[in-house]
N, C-alpha and C positions, 0 to 999 in steps of 0.2 A: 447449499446455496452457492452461487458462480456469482460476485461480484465483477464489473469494466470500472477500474479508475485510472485516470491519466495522472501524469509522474513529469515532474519536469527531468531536461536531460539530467542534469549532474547529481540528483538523487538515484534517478535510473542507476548511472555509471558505477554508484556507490553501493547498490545490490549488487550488480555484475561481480564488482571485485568484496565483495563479502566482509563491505564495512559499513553496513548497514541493515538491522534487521528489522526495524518495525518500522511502523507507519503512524503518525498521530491525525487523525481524520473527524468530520463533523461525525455521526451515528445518525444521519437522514436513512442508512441502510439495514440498520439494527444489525448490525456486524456479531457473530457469534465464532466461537472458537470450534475449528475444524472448516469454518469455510474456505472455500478456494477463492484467491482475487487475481484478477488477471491486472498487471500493473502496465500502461501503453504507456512510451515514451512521447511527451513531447517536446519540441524546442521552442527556442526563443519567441517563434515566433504564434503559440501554442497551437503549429501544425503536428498532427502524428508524424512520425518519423518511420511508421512499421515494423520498429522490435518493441516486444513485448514481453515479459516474465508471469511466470504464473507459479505463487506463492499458496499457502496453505498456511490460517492463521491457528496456531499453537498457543497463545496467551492471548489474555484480554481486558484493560482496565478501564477505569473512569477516575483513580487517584489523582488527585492534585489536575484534573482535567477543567479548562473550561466548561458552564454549562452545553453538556449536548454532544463534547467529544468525550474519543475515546483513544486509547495507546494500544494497537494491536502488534505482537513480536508474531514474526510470521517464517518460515523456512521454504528454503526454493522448492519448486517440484521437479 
């Protein structure tokens, strides 16, 4: 499965330089480990910007999560 979710910039910036590896997100998409997400940046003003990352999710939790989210660690592709 190919997930689109939008990324504010400076979480973006913080995949980029690889201080950042997961994502904590609702599960409206029933997210499983091995799918690909394409992560879009947006900015302030929550226009796309046009770069984008495309991740591959390696872990997958629901620990200590709000009802409904989930904590996926994910590696660039």
């Amino acid at each position: 499965m190919i997930h689109e979710l939008k990324i504010d910039e400076i979480y973006f910036e913080d995949i980029l330089s690889n201080n950042k590896q997961f994502e904590i997100r609702y599960n409206d998409r029933n997210f499983k480990k091995d799918d690909k997400v394409i992560l879009k940046e947006i900015n302030s003003f929550k226009k796309f910007t046009g770069r984008e990352i495309e991740v591959k999710i390696i872990y997958l939790t629901e620990f200590e999560q709000k009802e409904g989210y989930v904590v996926f660690g994910f590696k660039k592709l």
